[in-house]
C-alpha positions as CSV (number, residue, x, y, z in Angstrom):
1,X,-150.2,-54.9,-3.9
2,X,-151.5,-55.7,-0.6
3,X,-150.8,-53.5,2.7
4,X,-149.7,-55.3,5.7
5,X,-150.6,-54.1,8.9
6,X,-148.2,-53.8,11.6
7,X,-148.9,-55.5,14.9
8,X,-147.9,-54.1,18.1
9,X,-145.5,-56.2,20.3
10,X,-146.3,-56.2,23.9
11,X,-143.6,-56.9,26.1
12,X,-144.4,-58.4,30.0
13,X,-141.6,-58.7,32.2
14,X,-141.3,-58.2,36.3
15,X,-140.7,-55.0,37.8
16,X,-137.5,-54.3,39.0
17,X,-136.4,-53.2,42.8
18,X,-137.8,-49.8,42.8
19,X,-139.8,-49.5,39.2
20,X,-143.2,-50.5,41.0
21,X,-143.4,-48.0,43.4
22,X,-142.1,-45.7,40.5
23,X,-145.4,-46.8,38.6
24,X,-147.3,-46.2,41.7
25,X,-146.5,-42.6,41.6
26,X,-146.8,-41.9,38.4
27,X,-150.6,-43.2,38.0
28,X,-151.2,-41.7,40.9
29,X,-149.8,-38.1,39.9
30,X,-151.9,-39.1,36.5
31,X,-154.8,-39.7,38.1
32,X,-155.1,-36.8,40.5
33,X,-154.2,-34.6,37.7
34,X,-157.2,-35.9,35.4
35,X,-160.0,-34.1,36.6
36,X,-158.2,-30.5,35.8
37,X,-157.3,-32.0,32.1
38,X,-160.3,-32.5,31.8
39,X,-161.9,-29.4,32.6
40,X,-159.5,-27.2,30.9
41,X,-160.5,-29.6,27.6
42,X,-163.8,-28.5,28.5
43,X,-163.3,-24.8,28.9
44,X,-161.0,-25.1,25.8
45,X,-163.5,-26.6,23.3
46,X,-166.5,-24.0,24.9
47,X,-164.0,-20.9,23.8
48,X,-163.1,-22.5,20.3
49,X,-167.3,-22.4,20.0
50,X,-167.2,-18.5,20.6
51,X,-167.6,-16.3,17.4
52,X,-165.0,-13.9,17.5
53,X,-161.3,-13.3,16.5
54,X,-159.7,-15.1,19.7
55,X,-162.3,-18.4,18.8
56,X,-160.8,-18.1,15.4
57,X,-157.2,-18.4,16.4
58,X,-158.2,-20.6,18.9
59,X,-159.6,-23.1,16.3
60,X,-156.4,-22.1,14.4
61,X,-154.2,-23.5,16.9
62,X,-156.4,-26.3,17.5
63,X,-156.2,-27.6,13.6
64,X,-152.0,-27.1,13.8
65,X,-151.8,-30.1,16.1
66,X,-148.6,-28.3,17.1
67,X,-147.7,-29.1,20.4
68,X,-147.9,-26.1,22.5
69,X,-144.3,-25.7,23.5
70,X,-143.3,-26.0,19.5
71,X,-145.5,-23.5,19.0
72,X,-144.4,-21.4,22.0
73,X,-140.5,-22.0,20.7
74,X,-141.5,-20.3,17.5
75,X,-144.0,-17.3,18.1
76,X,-141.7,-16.2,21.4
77,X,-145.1,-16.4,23.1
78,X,-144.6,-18.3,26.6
79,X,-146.3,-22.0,26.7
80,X,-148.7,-20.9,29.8
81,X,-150.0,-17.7,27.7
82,X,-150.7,-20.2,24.9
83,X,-152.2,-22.7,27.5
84,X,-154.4,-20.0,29.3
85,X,-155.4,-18.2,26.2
86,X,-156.5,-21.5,24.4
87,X,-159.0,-22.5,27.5
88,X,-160.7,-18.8,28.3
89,X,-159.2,-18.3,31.5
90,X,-156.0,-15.5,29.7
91,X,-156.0,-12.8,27.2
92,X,-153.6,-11.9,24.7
93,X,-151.5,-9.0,23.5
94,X,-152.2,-7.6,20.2
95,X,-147.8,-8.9,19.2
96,X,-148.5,-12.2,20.3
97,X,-152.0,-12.9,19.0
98,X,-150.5,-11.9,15.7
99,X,-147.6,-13.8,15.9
100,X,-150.0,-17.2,16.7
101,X,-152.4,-16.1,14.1
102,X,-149.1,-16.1,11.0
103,X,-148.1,-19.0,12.4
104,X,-151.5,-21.0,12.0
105,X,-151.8,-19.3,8.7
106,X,-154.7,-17.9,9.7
107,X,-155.6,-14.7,7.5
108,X,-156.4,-11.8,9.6
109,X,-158.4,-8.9,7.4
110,X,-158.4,-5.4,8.0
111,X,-161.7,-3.7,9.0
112,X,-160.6,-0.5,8.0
């Protein structure tokens, strides 16, 4: 049996009254946030690199490919923590790192 592969329709069509200047904004809002994306991609793949417990769960979040707010909705730890935590720049509590580390399944020993 031989796969198909489906090919993507593009649609051209005029702007309407008001749509362009929509556009306008919206690359524009794109563009000047960019360079802070950018960074905090930076800053986040530098403290995946770092060998400890928090670049662990770091690298555990990283592999879910759960959207941040998903994974916000179910470890009851707020999207910003999450965001701040997984680029360096916040620490977290001992609750919440636990709840993110279950829910990457990833398996915390004891060093007791």
């Amino acid at each position: 049996m031989q796969r198909q592969e489906k090919q993507s329709q593009r649609m051209i069509r005029e702007f309407l009254p008001g749509e362009q200047e929509q556009w306008e904004e919206t690359v524009a809002k794109i563009e000047a946030e960019l360079p802070e994306i950018i960074e905090r991609d930076r800053l986040t793949q530098e403290a995946m690199k770092e060998e400890t417990v928090s670049g662990q769960l770091r690298c555990a979040i990283c592999a879910t490919k759960m959207p941040y707010d998903k994974l916000a909705a179910k470890t009851e730890v707020d999207v910003i923590t999450i965001s701040e935590f997984m680029c360096g720049r916040g620490t977290l509590d001992s609750d919440a790192f636990s709840r993110l580390a279950e829910a990457c399944k990833l398996q915390l020993t004891s060093v007791l």
